[in-house]
Each structure stands twice: as structure tokens, then as C-alpha cells.
C-alpha positions as CSV (number, residue, x, y, z in Angstrom):
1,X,64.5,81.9,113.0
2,X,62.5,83.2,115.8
3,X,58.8,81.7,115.8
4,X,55.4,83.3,117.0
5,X,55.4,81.1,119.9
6,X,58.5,82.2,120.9
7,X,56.9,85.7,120.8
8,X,53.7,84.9,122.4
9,X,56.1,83.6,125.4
10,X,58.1,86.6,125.4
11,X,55.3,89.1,125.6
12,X,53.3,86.7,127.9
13,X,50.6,87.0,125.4
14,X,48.5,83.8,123.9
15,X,49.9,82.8,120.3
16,X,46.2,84.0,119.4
17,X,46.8,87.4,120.6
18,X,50.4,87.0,118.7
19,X,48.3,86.2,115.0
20,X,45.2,88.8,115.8
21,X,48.3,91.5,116.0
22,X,50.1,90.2,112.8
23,X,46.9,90.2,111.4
24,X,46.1,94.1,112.0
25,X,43.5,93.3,114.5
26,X,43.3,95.7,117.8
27,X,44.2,94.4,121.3
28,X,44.8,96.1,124.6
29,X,47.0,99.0,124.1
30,X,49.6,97.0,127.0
31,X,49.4,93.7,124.7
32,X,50.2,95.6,121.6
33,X,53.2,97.4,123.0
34,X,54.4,94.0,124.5
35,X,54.3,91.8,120.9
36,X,55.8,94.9,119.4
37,X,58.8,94.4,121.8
38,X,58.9,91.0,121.4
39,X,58.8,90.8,117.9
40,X,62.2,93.4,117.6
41,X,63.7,91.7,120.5
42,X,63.4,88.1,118.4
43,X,64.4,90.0,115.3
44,X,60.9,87.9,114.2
45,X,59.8,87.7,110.4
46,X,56.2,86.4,109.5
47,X,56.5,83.9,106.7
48,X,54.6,85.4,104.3
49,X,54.2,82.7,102.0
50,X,52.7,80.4,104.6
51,X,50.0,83.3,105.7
52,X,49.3,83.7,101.6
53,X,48.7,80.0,101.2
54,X,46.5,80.2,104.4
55,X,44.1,83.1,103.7
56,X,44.2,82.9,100.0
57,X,46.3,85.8,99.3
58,X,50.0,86.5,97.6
59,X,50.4,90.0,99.7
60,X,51.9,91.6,96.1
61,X,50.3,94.1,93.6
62,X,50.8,94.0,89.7
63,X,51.0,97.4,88.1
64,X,50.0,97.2,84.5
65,X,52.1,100.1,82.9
66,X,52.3,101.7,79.1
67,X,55.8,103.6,79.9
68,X,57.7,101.9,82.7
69,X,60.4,104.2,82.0
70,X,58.9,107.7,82.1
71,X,59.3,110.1,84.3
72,X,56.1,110.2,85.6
73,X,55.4,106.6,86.0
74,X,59.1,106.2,87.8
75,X,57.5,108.9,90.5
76,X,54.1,107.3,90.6
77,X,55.4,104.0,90.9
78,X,58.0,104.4,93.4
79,X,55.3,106.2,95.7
80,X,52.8,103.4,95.4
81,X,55.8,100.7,96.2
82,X,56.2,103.1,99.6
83,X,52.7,102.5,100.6
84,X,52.4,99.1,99.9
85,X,55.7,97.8,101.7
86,X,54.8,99.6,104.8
87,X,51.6,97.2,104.6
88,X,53.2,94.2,103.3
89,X,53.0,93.9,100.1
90,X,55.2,93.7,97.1
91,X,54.7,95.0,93.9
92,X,55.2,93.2,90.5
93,X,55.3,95.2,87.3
94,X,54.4,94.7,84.0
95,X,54.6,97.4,81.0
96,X,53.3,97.3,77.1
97,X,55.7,100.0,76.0
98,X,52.6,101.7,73.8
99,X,51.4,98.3,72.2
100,X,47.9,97.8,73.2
101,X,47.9,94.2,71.3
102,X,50.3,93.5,74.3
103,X,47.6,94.3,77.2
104,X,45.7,90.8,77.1
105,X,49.2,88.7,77.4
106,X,50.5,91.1,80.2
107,X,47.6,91.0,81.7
108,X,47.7,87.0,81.9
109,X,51.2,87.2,83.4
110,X,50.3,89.4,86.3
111,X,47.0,87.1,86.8
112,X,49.1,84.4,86.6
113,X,51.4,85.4,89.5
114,X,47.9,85.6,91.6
115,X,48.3,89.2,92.7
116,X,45.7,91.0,95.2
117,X,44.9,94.0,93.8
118,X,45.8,95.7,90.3
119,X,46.6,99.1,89.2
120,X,46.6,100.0,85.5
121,X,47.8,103.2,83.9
122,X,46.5,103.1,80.7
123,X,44.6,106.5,78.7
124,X,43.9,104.8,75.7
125,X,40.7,104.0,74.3
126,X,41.7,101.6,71.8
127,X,42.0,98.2,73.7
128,X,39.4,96.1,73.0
129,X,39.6,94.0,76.2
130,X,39.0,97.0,78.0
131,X,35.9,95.7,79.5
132,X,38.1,92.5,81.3
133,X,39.3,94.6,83.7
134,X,35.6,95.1,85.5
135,X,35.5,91.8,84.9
136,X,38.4,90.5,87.3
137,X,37.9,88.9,90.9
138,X,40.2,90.7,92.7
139,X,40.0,95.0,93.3
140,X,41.3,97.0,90.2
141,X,42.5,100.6,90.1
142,X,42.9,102.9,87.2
143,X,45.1,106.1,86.8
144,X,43.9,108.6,84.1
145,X,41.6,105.9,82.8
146,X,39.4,107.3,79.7
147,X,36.3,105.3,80.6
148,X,34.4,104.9,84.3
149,X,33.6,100.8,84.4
150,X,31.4,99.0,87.0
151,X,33.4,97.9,90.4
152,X,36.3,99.8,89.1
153,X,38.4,102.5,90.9
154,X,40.0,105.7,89.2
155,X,42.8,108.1,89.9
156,X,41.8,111.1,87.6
157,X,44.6,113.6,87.0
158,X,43.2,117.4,86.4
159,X,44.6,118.1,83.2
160,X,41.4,120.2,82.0
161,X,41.5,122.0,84.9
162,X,45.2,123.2,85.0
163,X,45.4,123.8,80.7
164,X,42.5,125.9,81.2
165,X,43.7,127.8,84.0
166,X,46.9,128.6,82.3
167,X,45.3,129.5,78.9
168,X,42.9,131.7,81.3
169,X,45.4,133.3,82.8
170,X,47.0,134.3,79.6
171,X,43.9,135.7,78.2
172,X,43.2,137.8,81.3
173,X,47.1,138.8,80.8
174,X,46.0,140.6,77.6
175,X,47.5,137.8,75.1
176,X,45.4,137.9,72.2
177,X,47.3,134.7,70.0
178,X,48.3,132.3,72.2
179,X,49.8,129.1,71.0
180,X,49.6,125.2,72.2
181,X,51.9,122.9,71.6
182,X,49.7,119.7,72.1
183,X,50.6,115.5,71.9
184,X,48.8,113.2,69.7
185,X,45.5,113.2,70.0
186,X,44.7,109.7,70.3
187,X,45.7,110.0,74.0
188,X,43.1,110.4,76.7
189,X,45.0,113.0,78.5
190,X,46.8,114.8,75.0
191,X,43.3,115.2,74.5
192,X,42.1,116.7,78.1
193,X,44.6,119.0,78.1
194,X,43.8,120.1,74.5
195,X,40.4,120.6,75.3
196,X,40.9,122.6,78.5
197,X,43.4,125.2,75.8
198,X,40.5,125.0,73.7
199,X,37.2,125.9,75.9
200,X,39.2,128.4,77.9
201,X,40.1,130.3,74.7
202,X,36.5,130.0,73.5
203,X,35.5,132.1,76.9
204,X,37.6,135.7,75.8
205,X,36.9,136.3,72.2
206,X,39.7,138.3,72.0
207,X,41.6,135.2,72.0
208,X,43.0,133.2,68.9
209,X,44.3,129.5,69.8
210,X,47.2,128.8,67.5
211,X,47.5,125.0,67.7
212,X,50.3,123.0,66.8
213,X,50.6,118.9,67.0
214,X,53.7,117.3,68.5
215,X,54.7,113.3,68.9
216,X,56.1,113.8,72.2
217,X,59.8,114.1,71.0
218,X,62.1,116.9,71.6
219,X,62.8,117.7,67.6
220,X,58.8,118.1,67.6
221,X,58.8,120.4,70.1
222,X,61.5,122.4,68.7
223,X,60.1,122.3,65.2
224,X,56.2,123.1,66.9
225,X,57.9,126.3,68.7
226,X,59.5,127.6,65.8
227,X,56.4,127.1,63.8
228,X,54.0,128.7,66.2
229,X,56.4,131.5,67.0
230,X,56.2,132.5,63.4
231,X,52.9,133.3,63.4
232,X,53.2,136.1,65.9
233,X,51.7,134.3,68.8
234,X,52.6,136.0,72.4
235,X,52.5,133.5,74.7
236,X,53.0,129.2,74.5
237,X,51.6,126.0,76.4
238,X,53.3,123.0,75.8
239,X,51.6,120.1,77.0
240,X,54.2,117.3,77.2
241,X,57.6,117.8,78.9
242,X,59.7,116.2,76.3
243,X,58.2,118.5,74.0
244,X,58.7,121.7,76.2
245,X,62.8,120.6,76.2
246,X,62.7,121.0,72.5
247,X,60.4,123.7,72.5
248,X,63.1,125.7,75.3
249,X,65.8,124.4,72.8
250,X,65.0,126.7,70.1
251,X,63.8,129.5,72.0
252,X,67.5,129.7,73.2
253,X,69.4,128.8,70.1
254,X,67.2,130.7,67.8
255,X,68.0,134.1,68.7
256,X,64.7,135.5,67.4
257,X,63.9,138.3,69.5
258,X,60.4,137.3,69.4
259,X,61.0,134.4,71.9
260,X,62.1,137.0,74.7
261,X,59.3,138.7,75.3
262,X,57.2,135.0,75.0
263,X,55.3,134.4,78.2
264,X,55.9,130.5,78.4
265,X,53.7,127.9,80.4
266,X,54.8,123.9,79.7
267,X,54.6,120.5,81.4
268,X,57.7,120.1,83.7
269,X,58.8,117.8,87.0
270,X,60.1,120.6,88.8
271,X,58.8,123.9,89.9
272,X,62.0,125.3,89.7
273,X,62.0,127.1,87.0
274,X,59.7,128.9,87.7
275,X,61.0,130.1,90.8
276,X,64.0,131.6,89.0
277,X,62.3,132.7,85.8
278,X,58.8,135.4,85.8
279,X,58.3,134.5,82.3
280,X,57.7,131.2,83.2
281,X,54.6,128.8,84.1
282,X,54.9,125.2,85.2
283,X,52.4,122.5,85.6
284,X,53.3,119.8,88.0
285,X,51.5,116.3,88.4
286,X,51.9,115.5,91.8
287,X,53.4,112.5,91.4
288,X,54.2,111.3,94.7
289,X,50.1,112.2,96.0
290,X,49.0,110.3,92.7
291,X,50.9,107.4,94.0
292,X,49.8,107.3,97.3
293,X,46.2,107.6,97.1
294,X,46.3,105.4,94.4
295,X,48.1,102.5,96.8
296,X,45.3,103.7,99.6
297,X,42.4,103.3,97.6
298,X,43.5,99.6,96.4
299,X,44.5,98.5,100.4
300,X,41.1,100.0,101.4
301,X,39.7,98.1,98.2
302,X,41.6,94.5,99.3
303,X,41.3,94.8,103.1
304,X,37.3,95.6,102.7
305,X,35.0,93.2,100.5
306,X,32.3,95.3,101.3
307,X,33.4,97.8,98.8
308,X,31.8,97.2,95.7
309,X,30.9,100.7,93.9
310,X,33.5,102.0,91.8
311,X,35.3,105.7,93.2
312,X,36.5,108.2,91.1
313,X,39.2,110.1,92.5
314,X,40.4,113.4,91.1
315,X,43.8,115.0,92.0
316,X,45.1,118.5,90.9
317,X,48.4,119.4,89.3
318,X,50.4,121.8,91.2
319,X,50.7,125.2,89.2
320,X,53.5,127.5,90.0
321,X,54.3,130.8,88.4
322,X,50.2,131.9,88.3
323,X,50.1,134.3,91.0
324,X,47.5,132.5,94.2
325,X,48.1,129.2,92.1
């Protein structure tokens, strides 16, 4: 194994010049260029352990998850690892799979393992340790958090926004009963986008929201479609994109000629359904922006202990099918 005096001899550089580059620091354009050869001619590889133990740091992340498995934390997550490997870091996860009494122990674990930095997606209200994270010594980061807290960072998802876009746009369509198939609402964000249906409808007083209440399975949505659809509603947002499947489900098997002339708008990963159907609206978390600003914010957070105010970040879905959107 190559060592950094072997590079600083190689590139005819000082083995100060060699850790100032490892280290991120500037240098002469010439000098840079010339460790940069060096180092892929020696096939070099800091040990990172060794520069951890010396400035105080473990180079990794912990992400605190609820669903480690969902599509939209895969997405997020695998962006964020992106980021942080090209600055070299690692990432070490941790998830609660829904149980809040869980969030103190996992939150030990990751401590534990001494990580950097820490980014938690979490939209529920109902931890009562809540408050620990402001209270941490190293930079935190929240997506879709329900709370602002002193010293810490959030990643704010515009779920009002887009529900009340779509619900908008469905009232200026001439839909007079429109229908909303919406998640539990002890869920920050079940209950942002509920409340973006519900304000946007209170703007047209034509308009009559028909609510329905889902638990984020596909036989709820199926069983929330067929209910709304019997009370003569024209056009349906379903919040939640397990829910929409199920919801889709029985609009196909059904056969009830209401369902073809629905206008539907749901949650979905993809905008290409849209792009094949024009009775069709799709809301799209960006997944892969959500990730990277998020791994951004909490390098600029780790690399810069100046930075003590907490940011709050918002990023907008993507919208297809909505004509400008």
C-alpha cells in the first residue's frame, strides 16, 4: 500500500501540500493536478480510520428512518449515499418500522457508532424525545419534520402546495364533487396534503369535498374508491400511492361506467402514466433532489461550525398531467 510520502515524492510536492489536498484545502492549480496524478498512479487510499481518530471524526452519516423499505425512502436514501460517497463518507442506517417507542434505542445505536452528521425522516408528532435531537453535538437534518427546533435543519416536502393545486385545477375544470382519498391522519404529511384538498375546495363554493380515510393499503384504497365513487363524485385524489394501486384496482375491475368518465389525480413514482393517459394526474416527490439537498445541507452543516441557525428548506413535487405544471 502506497503511502502519502510516496506521493508527495512523486508529485514533487511537500507531504504538507500532499495532507492540505486530502484535506480539501486549495493549492496551486499545477500542485493540485500533480498529487492528483500521483495519487492514481500509486493506486493511493487515505486510511480513513487513522484521519477519523486524528480530527475527531468517523467520516459516516446515520439516517434515522420510519420505513426503510418504502419506495420513497429507497429513492431518498440511495441519492443521499451518492452525495456523501463522493465526499467520503459512509452512511449507516437505522429504521423504527412505525414504532416511535423505538426512536430513543435507535437513536443510541447510531450515537453509539459516533457518526458526523444525522438525518431523520420522521412526520410524527408523537415522540416524546423529540426535543433530543436539538439537543445533539453534532449537525442534524430533518425531512418532512412536523416541528422547526433550534440548530436544526429541515427538508420540507410541498405537499399543501401540490394537493391544492390539483384540487384547484379540478374545480376550475368545472368538478363540482370531488373526492379525496386521504391516509391517517396522525401523519404530518397525510395531514398536509388533506389540508391542501381541503382549503383549495373552501376557495370555489361550487365545490363539495367528499372525503374518504384510508390506512395506506391497497384493499383500503380499493374499498375508499368504490365508496366515494358511489356518491356521484366526478373526479378523485388519492394521496398515498399504495392506496392509488387499489383505488386503480377497482376502477378497472368494477366495470361501473361511472369510473370512465373519472378525472383521476393520485400519488405515484412515475410520471408515466400520465404521459399515456389524459385522464390522468400524477404527483411526484422528487426523490432524487430530496436526497441531494438533503446530503448538501448536512456536509455544509459538518464542514462549517459556524453554522448555527437552523434552515428550512422546501422542495416541490413534480406535477404532470396539469397543463404548465
Amino acid at each position: 500500500m502506497s503511502s502519502i510520502r510516496e506521493v508527495a515524492k512523486l508529485a514533487g510536492v511537500s507531504v504538507g501540500s500532499v495532507s492540505r489536498y486530502l484535506n480539501g484545502q486549495q493549492l496551486k492549480a499545477a500542485n493540485m493536478e500533480k498529487i492528483a496524478a500521483a495519487i492514481e498512479a500509486l493506486d493511493y487510499k487515505e486510511n480513513i480510520i487513522a484521519k477519523g481518530l486524528k480530527n475527531n471524526r468517523s467520516f459516516s452519516v446515520g439516517l434515522l428512518m420510519n420505513s426503510i423499505s418504502s419506495q420513497f425512502g429507497a429513492e431518498t436514501v440511495s441519492a443521499i449515499e451518492g452525495v456523501m460517497e463522493e465526499n467520503g463518507y459512509s452512511i449507516l442506517l437505522s429504521g423504527f418500522k412505525g414504532d416511535v417507542s423505538m426512536v430513543d434505542k435507535k437513536l443510541d445505536y447510531l450515537m453509539q457508532h459516533a457518526v458526523d452528521g444525522l438525518i431523520v425522516f420522521m412526520s410524527e408528532q408523537d415522540w416524546d424525545g423529540m426535543e433530543r435531537l436539538a439537543e445533539l453535538d453534532i449537525p442534524v437534518l430533518m425531512i418532512n419534520s412536523p416541528a422547526q427546533m433550534a440548530g436544526v435543519d429541515r427538508i420540507q416536502v410541498e405537499d399543501y402546495k401540490s394537493v391544492e393545486t390539483v384540487v384547484a385545477h379540478f374545480a376550475i375544470a368545472g368538478h363540482r364533487r370531488i373526492g379525496i382519498l386521504a391516509a391517517p391522519q396522525n401523519d404530518f404529511v397525510a395531514r398536509e396534503r388533506l389540508a391542501g384538498a381541503e382549503d383549495a375546495a373552501a376557495a370555489y363554493p361550487q365545490v363539495q369535498l367528499v372525503t374518504a380515510i384510508g390506512d395506506y393499503s391497497r384493499s383500503s384504497g380499493y374499498n375508499g374508491a368504490k365508496e366515494l365513487l358511489s356518491q356521484e363524485i366526478t373526479a378523485l385524489l388519492v394521496t398515498n400511492y399504495n392506496m392509488a394501486m387499489g383505488a386503480l384496482e377497482y376502477l378497472q375491475a368494477s366495470g361501473d361506467p361511472r369510473g370512465r368518465q373519472l378525472l383521476l389525480a393520485h400519488y405515484d413514482y412515475t410520471s408515466e402514466m400520465a404521459e399515456l393517459r389524459n385522464d390522468r394526474i400524477i404527483i411526484k416527490a422528487p426523490t432524487k433532489k430530496i436526497g441531494q439537498l438533503s446530503a448538501e445541507r448536512l456536509l455544509l452543516r459538518m464542514n462549517d461550525t459556524s453554522l448555527t441557525e437552523s434552515a428550512s428548506l422546501s422542495v416541490a413535487n413534480d406535477i404532470f398531467g396539469i397543463p404548465d405544471k
